[in-house]
C-alpha atoms as a printed R data frame, in Angstrom:
   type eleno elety resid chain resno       x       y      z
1  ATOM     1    CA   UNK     A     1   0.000   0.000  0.000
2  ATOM     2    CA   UNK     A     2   3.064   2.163 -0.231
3  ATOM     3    CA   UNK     A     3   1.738   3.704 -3.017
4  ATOM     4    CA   UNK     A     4  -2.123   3.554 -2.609
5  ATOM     5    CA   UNK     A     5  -4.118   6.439 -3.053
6  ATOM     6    CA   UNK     A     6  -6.590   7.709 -0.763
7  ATOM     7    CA   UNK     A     7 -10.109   8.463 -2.067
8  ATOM     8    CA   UNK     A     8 -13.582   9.187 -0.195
9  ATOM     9    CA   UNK     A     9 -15.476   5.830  0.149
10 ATOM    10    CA   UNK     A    10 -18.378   5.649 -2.532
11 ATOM    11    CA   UNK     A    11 -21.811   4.241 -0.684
12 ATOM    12    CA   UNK     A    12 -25.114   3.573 -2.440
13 ATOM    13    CA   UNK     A    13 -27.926   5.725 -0.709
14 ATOM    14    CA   UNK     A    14 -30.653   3.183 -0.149
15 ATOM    15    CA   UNK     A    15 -35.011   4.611  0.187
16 ATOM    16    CA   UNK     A    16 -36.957   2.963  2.397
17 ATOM    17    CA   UNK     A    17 -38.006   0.377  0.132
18 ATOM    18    CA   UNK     A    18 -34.152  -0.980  0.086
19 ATOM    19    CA   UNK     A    19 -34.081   0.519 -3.672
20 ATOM    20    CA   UNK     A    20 -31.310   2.433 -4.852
21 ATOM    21    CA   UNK     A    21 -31.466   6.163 -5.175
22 ATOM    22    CA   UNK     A    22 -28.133   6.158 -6.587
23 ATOM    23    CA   UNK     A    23 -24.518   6.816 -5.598
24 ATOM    24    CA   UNK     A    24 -22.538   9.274 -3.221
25 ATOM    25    CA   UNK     A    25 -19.277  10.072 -1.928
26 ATOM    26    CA   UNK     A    26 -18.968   9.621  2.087
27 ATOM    27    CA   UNK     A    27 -17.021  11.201  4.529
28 ATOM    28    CA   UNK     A    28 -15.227   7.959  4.712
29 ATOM    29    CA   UNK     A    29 -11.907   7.444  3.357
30 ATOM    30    CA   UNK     A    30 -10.398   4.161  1.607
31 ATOM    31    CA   UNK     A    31  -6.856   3.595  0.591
32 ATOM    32    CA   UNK     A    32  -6.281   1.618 -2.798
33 ATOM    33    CA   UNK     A    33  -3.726  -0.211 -3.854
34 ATOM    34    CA   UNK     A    34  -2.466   0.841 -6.876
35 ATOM    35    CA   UNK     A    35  -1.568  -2.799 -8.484
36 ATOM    36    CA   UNK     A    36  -4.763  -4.917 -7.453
37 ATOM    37    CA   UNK     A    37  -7.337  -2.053 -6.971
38 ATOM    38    CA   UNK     A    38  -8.438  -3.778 -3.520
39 ATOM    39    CA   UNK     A    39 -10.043  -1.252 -1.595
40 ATOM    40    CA   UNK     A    40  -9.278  -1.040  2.472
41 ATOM    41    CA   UNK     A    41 -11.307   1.526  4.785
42 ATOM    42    CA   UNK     A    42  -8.317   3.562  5.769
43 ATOM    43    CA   UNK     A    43  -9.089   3.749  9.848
44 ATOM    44    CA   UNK     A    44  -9.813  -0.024 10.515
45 ATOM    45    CA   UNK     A    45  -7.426  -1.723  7.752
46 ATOM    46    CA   UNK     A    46  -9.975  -3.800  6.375
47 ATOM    47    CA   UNK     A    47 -10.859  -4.825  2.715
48 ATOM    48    CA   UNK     A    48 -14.481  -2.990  2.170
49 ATOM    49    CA   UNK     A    49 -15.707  -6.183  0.429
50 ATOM    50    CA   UNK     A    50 -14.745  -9.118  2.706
51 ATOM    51    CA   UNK     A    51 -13.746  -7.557  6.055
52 ATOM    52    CA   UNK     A    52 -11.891 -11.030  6.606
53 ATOM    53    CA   UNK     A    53  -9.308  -9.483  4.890
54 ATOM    54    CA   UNK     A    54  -7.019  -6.916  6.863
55 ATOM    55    CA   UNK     A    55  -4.009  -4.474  6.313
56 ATOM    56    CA   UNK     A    56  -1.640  -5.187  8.556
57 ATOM    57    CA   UNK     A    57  -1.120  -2.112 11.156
58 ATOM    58    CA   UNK     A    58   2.225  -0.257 11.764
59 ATOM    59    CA   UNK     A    59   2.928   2.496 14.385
60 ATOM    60    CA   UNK     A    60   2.734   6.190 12.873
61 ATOM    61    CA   UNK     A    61   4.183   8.630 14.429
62 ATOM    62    CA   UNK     A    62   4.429  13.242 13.430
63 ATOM    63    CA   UNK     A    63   7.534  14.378 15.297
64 ATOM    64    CA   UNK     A    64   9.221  18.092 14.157
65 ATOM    65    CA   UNK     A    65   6.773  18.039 10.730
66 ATOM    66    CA   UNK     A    66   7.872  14.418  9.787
67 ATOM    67    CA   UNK     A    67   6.346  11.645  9.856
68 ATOM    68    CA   UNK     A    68   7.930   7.913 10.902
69 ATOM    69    CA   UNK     A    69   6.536   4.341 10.343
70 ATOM    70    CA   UNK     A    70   7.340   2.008 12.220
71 ATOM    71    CA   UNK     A    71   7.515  -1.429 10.410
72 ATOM    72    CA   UNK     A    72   7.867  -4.610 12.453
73 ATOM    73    CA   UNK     A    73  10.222  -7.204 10.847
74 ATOM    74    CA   UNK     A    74   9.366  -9.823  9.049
75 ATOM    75    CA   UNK     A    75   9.906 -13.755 10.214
């Protein structure tokens, strides 16, 4: 995801009736990634399809106008 973009989340506005009255942009946020086009919801990691699927976390941190990731290593 080192390269995904984030974009709002698009939701279909459902009536009463469950029918569609068409398409929106939320205040939501997803991340893409920019090779498979998977979409995750950017606060809780997971894929917006199948929320089996997860991003795995890392520790962010904004020190001095920077920011640092910290990534764990890899077994």
């Amino acid at each position: 995801m080192c390269q995904g973009k984030v974009i709002p989340r698009v939701e279909e506005e459902l009536g009463p009736d469950q029918t569609s009255r068409g398409l929106r942009f939320s205040d939501k946020r997803n991340i893409v990634c920019p090779w498979h086009g998977w979409e995750f919801d950017i606060e809780s990691g997971r894929h917006c399809g199948d929320p089996k699927y997860r991003l795995r976390p890392v520790d962010v941190r904004v020190r001095d106008n920077r920011v640092y990731v910290s990534v764990p290593a890899e077994n």
